[in-house]
C-alpha positions in Angstrom: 67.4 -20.8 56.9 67.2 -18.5 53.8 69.2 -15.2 53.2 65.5 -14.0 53.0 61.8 -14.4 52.5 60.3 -12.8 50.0 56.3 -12.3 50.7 54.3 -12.4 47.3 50.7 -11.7 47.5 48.7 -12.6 44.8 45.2 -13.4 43.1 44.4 -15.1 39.9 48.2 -14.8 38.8 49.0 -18.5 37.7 50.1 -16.9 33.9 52.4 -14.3 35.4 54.3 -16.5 38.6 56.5 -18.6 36.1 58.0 -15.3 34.9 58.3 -14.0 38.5 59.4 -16.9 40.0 62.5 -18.0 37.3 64.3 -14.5 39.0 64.3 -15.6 42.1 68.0 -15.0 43.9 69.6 -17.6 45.3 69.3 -19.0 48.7 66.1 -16.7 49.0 62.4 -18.5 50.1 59.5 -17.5 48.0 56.5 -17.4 50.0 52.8 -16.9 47.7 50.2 -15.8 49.5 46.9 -16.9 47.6 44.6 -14.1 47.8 41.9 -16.1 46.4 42.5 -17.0 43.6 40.4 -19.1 41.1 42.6 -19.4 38.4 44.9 -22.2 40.1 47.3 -19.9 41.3 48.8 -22.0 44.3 49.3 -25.3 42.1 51.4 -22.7 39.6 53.3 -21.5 42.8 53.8 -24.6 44.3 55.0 -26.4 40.9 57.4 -24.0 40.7 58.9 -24.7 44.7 56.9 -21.7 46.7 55.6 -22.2 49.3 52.1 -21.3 49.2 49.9 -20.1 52.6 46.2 -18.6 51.8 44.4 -15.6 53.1 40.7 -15.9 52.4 40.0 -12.0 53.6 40.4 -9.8 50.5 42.8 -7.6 50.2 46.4 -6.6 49.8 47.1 -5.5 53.1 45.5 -9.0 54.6 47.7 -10.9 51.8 51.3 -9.1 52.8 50.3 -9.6 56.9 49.6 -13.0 56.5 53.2 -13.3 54.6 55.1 -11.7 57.1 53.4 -14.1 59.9 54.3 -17.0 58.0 58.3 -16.0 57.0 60.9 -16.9 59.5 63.8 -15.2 58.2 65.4 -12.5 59.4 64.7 -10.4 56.2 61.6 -10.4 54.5 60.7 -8.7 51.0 57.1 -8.2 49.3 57.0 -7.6 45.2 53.2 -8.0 43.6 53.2 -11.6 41.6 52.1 -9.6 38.0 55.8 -9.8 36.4 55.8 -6.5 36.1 58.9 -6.2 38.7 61.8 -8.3 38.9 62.7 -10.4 42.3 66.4 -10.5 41.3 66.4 -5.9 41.9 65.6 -7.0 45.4 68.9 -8.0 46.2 70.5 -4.7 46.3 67.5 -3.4 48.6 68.7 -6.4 51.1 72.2 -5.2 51.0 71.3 -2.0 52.1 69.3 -3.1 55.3 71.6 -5.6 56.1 74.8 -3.4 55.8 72.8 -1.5 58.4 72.5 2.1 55.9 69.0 2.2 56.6 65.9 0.3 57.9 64.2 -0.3 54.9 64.9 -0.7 50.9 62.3 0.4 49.0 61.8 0.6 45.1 61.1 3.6 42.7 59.2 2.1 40.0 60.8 3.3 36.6 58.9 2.5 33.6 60.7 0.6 30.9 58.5 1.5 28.0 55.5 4.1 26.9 52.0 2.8 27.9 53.0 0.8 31.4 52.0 2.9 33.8 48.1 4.5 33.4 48.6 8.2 33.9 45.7 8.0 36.7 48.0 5.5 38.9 51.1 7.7 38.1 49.1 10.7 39.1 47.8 9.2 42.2 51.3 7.8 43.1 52.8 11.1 42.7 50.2 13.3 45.2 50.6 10.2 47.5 54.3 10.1 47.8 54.5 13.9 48.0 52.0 13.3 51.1 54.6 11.2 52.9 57.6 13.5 52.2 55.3 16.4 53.6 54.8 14.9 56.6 58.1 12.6 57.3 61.5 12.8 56.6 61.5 10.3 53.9 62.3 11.4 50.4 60.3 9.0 48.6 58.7 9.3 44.6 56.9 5.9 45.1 54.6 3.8 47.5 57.1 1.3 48.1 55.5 -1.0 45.7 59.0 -3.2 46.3 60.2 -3.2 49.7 63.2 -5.0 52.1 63.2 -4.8 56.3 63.9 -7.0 58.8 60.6 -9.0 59.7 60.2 -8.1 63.5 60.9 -4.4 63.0 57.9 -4.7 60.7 55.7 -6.3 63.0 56.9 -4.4 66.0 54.4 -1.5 63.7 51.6 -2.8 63.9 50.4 -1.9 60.8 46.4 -2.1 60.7 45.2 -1.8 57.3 44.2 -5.1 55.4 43.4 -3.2 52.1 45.0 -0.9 49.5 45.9 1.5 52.1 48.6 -0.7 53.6 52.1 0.8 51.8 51.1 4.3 53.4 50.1 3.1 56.7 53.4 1.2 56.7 55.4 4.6 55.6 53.8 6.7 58.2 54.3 4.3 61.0 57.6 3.7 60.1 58.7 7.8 59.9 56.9 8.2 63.8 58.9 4.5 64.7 62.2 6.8 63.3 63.0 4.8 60.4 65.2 5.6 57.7 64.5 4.8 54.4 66.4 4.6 51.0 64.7 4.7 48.3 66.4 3.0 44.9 65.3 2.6 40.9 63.5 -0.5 40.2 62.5 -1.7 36.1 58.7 -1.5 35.6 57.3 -3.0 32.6 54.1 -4.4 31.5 52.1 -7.0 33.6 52.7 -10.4 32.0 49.7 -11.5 29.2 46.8 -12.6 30.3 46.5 -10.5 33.7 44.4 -7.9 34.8 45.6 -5.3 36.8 43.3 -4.6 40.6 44.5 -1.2 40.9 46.0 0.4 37.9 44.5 -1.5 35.2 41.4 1.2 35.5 40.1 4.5 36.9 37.9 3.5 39.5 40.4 1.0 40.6 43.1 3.7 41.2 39.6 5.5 43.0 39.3 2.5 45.5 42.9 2.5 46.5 42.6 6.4 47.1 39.4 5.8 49.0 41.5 3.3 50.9 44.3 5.7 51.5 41.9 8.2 52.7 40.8 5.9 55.3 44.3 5.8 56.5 44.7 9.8 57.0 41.9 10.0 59.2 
């Protein structure tokens, strides 16, 4: 059994996986959820040893749940499949968790140059975040864009959403389930060539995901 499953959900990123997967940790299972795709995404992953499960309902949320129903380890993991995180700054989120210091890792995105992150998907980030400190106790600057649990604790939420509002369903459940949360830098750079960002790459994608997140605060 792995040390720990990491749950990639992806669509139309065959250019970007070789540079996501070649950081993969050692002794950890890579499992590609094909979102999908049309650009031969799950040949790429499997080429490159993923295993590869599909989710034909759209949507992020759908992508990571169907991820976490497929992982058997004890740990699982979710990073986006764009290259513009690296798998390998997981491994200190896992040590956290499994040390027992809190009940989830998750990452703070820190850009690594000018330009890689839109001001509109900063901006929204930022009210977002400042949503979820406002009404938990976690002190979180980020969506958990790069995250580390155990899988049934994650499950045992419940977690509804199947779209863009997933990370802040997640956060909210898991502040009423008690959680704690600790909250670490992660590198953030550009999204590999080729690959078009579905929320921060415009305006009115960043405006879907709010809409989405919107639907979650009802």
């Amino acid at each position: 059994m792995s040390t720990c499953d990491v749950v990639i959900p992806c669509r139309d990123e065959a250019l970007a996986l070789p540079t996501v997967l070649a950081e993969t940790p050692e002794g950890w299972n890579v499992i590609v959820v094909d979102n999908g795709s049309t650009d031969g995404t799950a040949d790429v992953a499997r080429s490159l040893g993923a295993r590869v499960v599909s989710e034909h309902r759209p949507g992020y949320g759908a992508a990571v749940h169907t991820g976490m129903l497929a992982a058997t380890s004890e740990f699982v993991a979710v990073i986006d499949g764009d290259a513009s995180m690296r798998l390998d700054e997981l491994v200190p989120m896992l040590d956290i968790v499994r040390s027992g210091a809190a009940t989830m890792a998750v990452g703070r995105r820190r850009p690594v140059g000018r330009g890689v992150w839109p001001w509109h998907a900063r901006a929204g980030t930022t009210m977002l975040a400042a949503l979820i400190r406002h009404r938990s106790a976690f002190g979180i600057h980020d969506l958990a864009p790069m995250r580390v649990c155990r899988r049934d604790d994650l499950l045992a939420l419940d977690v509804k959403d199947r779209r863009f509002g997933y990370p802040l369903e997640l956060m909210l459940k898991a502040a009423e389930a008690g959680w704690t949360v600790s909250e670490i830098d992660v590198s953030y750079d550009r999204r590999a060539e080729g690959t078009k960002s579905k929320v921060s790459g415009s305006v009115r994608g960043t405006v879907r995901v709010a809409h989405d997140f919107a639907k979650v605060m009802r």
